[in-house]
C-alpha positions in Angstrom: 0.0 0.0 0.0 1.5 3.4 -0.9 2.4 5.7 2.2 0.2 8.6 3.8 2.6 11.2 4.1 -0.6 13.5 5.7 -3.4 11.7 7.9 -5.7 13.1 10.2 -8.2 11.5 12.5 -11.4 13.2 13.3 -9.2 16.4 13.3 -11.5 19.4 14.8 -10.4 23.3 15.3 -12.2 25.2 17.5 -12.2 29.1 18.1 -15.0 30.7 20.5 -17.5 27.5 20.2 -16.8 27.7 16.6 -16.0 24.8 14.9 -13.4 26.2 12.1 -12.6 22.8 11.2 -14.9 19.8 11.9 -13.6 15.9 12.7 -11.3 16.4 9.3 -10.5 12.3 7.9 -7.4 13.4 5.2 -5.2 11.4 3.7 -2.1 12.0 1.3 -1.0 9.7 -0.8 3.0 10.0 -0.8 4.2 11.0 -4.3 0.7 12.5 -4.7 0.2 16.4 -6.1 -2.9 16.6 -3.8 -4.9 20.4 -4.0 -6.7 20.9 -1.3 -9.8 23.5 -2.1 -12.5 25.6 -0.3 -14.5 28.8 -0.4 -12.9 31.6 1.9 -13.1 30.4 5.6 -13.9 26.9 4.8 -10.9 25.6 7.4 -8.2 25.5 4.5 -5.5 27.8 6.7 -6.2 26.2 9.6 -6.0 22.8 8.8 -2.3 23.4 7.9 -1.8 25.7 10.3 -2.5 22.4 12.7 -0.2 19.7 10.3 2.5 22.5 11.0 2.2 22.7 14.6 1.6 25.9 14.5 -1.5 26.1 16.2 -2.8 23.2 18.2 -6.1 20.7 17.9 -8.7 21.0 20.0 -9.7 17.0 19.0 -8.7 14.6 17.0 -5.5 14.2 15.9 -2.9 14.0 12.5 0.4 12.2 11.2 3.2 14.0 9.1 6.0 12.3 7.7 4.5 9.7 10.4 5.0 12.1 13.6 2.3 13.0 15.8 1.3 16.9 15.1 0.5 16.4 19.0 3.8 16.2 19.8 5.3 19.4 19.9 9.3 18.1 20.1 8.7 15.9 16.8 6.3 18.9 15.3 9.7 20.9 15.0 11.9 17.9 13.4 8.8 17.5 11.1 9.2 21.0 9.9 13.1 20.3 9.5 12.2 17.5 6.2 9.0 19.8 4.9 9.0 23.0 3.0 5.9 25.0 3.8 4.6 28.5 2.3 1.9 30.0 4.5 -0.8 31.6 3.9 0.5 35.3 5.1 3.8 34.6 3.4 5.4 35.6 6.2 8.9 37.0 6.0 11.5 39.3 8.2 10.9 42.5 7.2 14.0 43.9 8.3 16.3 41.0 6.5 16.7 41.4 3.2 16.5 39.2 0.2 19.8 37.7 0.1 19.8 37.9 4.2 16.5 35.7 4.5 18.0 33.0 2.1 21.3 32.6 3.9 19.8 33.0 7.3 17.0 29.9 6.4 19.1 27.9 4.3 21.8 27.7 7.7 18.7 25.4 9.4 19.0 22.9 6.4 21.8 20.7 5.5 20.3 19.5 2.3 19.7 23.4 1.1 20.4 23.1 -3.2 22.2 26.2 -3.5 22.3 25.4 -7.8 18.3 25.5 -7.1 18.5 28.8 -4.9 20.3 30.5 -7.8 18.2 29.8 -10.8 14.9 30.5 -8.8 16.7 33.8 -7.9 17.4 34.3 -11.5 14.2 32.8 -12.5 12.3 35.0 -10.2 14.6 38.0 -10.7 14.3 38.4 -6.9 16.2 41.9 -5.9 19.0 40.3 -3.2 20.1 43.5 -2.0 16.6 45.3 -1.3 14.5 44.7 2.5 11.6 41.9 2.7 9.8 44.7 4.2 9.6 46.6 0.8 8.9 43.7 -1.5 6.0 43.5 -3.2 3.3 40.8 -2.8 4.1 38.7 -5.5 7.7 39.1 -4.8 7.3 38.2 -1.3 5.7 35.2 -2.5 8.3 34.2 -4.7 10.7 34.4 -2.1 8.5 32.1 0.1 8.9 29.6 -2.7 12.4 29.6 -3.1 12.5 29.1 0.6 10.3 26.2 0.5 12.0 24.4 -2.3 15.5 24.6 -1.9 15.3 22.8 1.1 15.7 19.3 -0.5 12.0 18.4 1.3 10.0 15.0 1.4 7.0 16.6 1.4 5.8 20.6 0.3 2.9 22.0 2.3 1.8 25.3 0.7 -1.1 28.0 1.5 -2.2 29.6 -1.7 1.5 29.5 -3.8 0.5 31.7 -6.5 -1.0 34.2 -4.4 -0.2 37.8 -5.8 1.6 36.2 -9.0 0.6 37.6 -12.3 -0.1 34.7 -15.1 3.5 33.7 -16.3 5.0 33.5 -13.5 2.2 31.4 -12.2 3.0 29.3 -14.9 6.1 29.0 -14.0 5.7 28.4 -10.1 3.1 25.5 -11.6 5.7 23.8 -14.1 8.4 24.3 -11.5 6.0 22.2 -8.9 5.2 19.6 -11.3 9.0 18.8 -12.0 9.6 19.0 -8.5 7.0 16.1 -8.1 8.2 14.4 -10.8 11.7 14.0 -9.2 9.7 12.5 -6.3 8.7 15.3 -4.0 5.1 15.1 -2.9 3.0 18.5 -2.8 -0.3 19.5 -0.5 -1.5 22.6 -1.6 -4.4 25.1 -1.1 -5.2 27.2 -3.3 -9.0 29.0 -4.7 -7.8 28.8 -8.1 -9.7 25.8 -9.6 -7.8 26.2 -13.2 -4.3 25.7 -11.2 -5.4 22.5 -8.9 -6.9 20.8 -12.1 -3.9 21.9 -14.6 -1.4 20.0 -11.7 -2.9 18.1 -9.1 -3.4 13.8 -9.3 -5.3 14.1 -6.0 -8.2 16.3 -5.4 -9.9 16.9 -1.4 -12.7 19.7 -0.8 -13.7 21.2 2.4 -16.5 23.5 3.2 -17.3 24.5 6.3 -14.7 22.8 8.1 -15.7 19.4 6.6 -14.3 17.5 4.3 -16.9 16.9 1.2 -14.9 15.1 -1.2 -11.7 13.3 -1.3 -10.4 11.2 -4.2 -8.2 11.4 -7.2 -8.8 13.7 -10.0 -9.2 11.3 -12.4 -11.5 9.2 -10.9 -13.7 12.1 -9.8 -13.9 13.7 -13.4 -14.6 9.8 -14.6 -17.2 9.7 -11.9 -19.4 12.5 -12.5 -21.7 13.4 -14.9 -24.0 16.4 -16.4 -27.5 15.4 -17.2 -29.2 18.3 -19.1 -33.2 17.7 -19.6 -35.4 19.9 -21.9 -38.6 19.5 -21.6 -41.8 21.1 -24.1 -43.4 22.7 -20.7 -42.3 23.1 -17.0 -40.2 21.0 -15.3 -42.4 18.2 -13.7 -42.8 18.8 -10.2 -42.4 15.3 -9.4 -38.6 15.3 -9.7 -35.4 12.5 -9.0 -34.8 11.4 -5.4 -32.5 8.7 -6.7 -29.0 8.1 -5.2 -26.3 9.5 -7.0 -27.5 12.7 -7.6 -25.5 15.2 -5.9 -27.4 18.8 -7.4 -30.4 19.3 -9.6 -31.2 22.8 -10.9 -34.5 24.0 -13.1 -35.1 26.9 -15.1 -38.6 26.9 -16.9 -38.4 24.3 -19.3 -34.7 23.1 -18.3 -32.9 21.1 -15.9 -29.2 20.2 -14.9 -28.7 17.1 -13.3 -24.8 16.4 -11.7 -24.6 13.3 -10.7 -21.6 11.2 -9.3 -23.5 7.1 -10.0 -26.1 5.4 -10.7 -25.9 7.3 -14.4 -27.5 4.5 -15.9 -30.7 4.5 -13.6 -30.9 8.3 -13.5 -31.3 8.6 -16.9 -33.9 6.2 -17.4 -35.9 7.9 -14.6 -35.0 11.1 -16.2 -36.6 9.5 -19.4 -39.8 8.2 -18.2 -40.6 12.2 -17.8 -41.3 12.6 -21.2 -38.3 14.8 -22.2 -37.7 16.6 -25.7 -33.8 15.9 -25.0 -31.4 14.1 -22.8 -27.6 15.1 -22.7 -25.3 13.0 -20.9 -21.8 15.2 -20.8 -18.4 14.9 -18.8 -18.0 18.2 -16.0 -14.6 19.5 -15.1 -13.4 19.8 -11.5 -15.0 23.5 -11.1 -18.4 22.3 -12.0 -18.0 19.7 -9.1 -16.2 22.4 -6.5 -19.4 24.5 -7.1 -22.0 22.3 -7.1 -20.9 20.2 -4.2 -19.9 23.2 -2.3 -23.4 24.6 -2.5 -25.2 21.8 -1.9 -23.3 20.8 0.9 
């Protein structure tokens, strides 16, 4: 069976009675490229904040690298074989560019100085010039070099194109994939749909600090399904409470069916309505981020 480089076990964050992150069940495949996706204060931040140790469970619990993120002592050797990005991109602003490198790279013996230079290069990063007065895509450029010259098992990383225009988003994206491809394995955030589909093998969704979905990409995208129904007056009333069907939408004489099984049997429900049409099409993943989001 193939590693879990990231498990959690009923996982649950709480601020002020608030449950920011709800008995959370992930697992990451080792050598997986898994995105991890959410609307804004769906538990994303938090639930890496936790596999960091940087803040602490109030139940449950998690595995990194196969250490307890309950114990604080292996919590900071964890984060000695990881490269993590978080979410503020937090920097010394006092340090500058060339400072910051030399002052993190000193924590890790493995540090690829040949990969520091042609990300500095790559990322024409400004060596001489305060952390303080970089911009926000610069800053989080920096982050990334920081993260991957480290020589890491695993990357953890909290929205890595934040502030990046679109090439060099390409690039950070290319750069990530070759990264995995040499064997690192990535968990990522991010609320750009295009980016987790264009890279990711491994696909989990939260919402409102629970975990909805949680599978590969390909599977999920083989999986579900659009059923579109026309019909030559209203939508029946009388409608599909069939499993399987994960959203159902009408609009006068139109309906939108996504479902995730049971195609087969939905469809010849769907056809004893008396339809003009029935289309059967594939959905990509942001079709299935919306839907199940709002549904759920």
């Amino acid at each position: 069976m193939t590693e879990l480089l990231i498990e959690t076990h009923s996982l649950t964050k709480t601020y002020g009675g608030v449950e920011a992150v709800r008995s959370l069940n992930l697992e990451v495949p080792e050598g997986s490229i898994c995105g991890f996706l959410g609307k804004n204060g769906s538990g994303k931040s938090t639930t890496i904040k936790m596999l960091l140790g940087m803040t602490w469970p109030s139940a449950g619990n998690g595995m990194v690298l196969g250490q307890s993120i309950r114990d604080a002592r292996a919590s900071v050797e964890v984060r000695r074989r990881i490269g993590f990005v978080s979410e503020d991109k937090r920097l010394y602003h006092y340090m500058t560019v060339e400072q910051m490198i030399r002052f993190t790279s000193s924590f890790f013996p493995k540090w690829r100085v040949d990969l520091e230079q042609q990300l500095l290069r790559q990322f024409q990063l400004p060596v001489k010039r305060k952390t303080g007065h970089l911009s926000k895509g610069m800053r989080t450029k920096l982050a990334l070099l920081l993260a991957l010259c480290r020589e890491a098992e695993l990357l953890i990383l909290d929205e890595p194109t934040e502030g990046l225009d679109p090439v060099a988003t390409e690039e950070i994206l290319q750069l990530l994939t070759k990264m995995a491809a040499g064997g690192t394995s990535i968990f990522f955030s991010s609320h750009q749909i295009a980016e987790v589909e264009q890279i990711a093998d491994r696909v989990a969704i939260i919402n409102d600090g629970s975990l909805i979905v949680q599978e590969s990409l390909d599977h999920l995208k083989e999986r579900y399904r659009r059923i579109q129904l026309l019909f030559d007056r209203d939508v029946p009333q009388k409608w599909l409470k069939i499993p399987g069907i994960e959203a159902s939408h009408a609009d006068g004489r139109a309906m939108s069916v996504l479902a995730s099984s049971n195609i087969d049997e939905i469809v010849r429900i769907a056809a004893s309505l008396e339809p003009v049409s029935i289309e059967v099409t594939g959905v990509n993943l942001k079709e299935i981020f919306l839907e199940c989001v709002r549904e759920s």
